[in-house]
C-alpha positions in Angstrom: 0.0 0.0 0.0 1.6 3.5 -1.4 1.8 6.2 1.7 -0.5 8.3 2.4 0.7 11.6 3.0 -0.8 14.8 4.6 1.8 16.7 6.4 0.5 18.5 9.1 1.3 20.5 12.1 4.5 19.0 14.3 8.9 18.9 12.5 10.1 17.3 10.8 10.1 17.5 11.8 10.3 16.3 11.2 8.9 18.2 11.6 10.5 20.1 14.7 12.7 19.0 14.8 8.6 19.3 15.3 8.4 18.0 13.3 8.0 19.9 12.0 7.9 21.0 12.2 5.8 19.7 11.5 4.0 16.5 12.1 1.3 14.9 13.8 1.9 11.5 15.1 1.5 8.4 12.3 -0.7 5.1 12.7 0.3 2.3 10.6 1.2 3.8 6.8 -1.2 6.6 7.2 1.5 9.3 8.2 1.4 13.0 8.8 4.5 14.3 7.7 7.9 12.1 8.3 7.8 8.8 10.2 8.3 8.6 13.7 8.4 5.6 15.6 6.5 3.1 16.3 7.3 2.0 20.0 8.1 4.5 22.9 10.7 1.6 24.2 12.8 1.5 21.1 16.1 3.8 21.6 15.9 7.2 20.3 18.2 9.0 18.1 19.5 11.9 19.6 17.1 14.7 18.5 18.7 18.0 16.4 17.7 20.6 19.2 16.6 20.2 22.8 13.4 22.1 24.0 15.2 25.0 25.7 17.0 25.7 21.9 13.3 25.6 20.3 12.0 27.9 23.3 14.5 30.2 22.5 14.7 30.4 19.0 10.9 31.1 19.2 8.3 34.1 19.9 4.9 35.1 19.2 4.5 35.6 15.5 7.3 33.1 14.2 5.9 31.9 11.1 7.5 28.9 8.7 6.0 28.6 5.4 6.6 25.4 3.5 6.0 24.2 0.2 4.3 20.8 0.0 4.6 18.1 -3.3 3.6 15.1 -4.1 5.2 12.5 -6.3 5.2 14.3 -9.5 5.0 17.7 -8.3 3.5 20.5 -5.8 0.5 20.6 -4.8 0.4 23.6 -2.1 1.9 25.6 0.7 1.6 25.1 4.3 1.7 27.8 7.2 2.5 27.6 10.7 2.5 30.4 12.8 2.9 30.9 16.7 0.0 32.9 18.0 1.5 32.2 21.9 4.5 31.3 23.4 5.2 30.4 27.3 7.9 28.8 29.2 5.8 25.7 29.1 4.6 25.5 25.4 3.4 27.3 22.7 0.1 27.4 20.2 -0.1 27.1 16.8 -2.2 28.0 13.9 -1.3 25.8 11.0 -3.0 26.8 7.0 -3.2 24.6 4.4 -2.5 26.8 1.4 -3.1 26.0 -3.1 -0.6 27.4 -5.3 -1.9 30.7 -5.2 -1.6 30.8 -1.4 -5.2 30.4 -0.7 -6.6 29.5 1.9 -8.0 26.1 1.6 -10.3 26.0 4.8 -10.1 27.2 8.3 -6.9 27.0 10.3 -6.4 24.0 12.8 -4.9 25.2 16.5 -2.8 23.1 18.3 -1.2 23.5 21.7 2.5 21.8 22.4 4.8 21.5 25.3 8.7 22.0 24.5 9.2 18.5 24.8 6.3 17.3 22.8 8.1 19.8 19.8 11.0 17.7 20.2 9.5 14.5 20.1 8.7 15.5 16.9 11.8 14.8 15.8 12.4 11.2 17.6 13.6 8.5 15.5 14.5 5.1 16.2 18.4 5.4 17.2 19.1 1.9 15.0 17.7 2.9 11.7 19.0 6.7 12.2 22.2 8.1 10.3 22.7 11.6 10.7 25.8 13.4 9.3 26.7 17.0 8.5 25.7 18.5 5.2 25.0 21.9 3.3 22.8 22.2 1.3 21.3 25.2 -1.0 17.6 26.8 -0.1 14.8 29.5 -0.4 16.5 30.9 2.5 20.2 30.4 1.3 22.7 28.2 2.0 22.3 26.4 5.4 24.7 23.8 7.2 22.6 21.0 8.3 21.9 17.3 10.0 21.0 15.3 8.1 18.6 12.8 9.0 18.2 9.8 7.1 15.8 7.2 8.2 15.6 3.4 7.4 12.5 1.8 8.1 10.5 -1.5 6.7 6.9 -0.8 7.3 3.9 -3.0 6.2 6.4 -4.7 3.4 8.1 -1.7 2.4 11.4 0.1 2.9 10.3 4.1 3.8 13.5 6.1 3.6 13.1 10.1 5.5 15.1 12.4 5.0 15.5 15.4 7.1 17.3 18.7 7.3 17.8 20.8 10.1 19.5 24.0 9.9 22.2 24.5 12.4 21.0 28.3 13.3 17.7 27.4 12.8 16.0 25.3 15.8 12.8 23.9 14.7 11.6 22.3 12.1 13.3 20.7 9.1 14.3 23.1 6.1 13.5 20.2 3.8 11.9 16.8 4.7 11.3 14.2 1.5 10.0 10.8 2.1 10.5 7.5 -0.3 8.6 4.1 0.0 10.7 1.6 -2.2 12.7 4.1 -3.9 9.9 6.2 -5.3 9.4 9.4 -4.0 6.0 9.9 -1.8 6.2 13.8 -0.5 8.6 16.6 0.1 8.2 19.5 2.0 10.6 22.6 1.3 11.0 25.4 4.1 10.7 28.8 1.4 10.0 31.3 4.2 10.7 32.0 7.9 9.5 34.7 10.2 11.5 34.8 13.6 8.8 36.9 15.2 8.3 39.6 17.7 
């Protein structure tokens, strides 16, 4: 069974990492954004920022703006913004954008702790391999870790890959998943707002 994917609020991120940045947590091969793990007692690879890094790289107003595709090509934008920030957590309003940056519906809120932004971002240790890399962007070039993830899931190899930017603590610049060599989705970071 192909992927489905609807990335969605959480990094990448994985998201953030949130994933992302970015994503919502997966069940089965119905996944929202990158693939996290399936068991809480499997090791964890070590995760690209810790949630005092995210805190402080964040403030009311700090907006990412990511463009979404599909196997052959886009197919929209996606906005997340932070409407409130505390020492504790933060809330987000996440838009699903077309290609003209309309809006396609109301936005969803979602409240996260630090840690739950992090978690985001928690692979299994064992199929992890992160190494340095640069890499071109919207936003120039950014050195990154690079997260490449190697998991068998219902039958099929599912590779993610994630970037995070060094100086940017969050969610992935890029994020691009493959299920047995053929691409699935890829999220590209083409705007950030650090906020207030």
């Amino acid at each position: 069974m192909r992927l489905g994917i609807r990335f969605t609020v959480g990094i990448v991120v994985a998201v953030a990492g949130l994933f992302v940045a970015c994503s919502e947590r997966r069940s089965g091969m119905e996944v929202d954004g990158p693939a996290l793990p399936v068991s809480r007692s499997a090791e964890i690879a070590p995760p690209p920022f810790s949630a005092a890094q995210i805190r402080e790289a964040t403030r009311v107003g700090r907006t990412y703006r990511f463009r979404i595709e599909g196997p052959d090509a886009p197919t929209g934008y996606r906005r997340m913004r932070f409407t409130s920030v505390t020492d504790e957590g933060c809330t987000m309003e996440v838009t699903s954008l077309d290609l003209n940056d309309s809006s396609l519906g109301e936005p969803r809120v979602a409240q996260y702790s630090w840690d739950e932004l992090v978690q985001h971002a928690a692979w299994p240790k064992a199929a992890t391999e992160i190494t340095d890399v640069d890499i071109e962007t919207p936003l120039g070039k950014k050195a990154c870790w690079l997260y490449t993830v190697r998991e068998t899931r219902d039958g099929s190899d599912v590779v993610t890959r994630a970037w995070f930017a060094t100086d940017l603590p969050g969610a992935p610049v890029r994020l691009e998943v493959k299920q047995d060599g053929e691409p699935v989705s890829k999220m590209l970071l083409v705007e950030h707002i650090h906020g207030e």
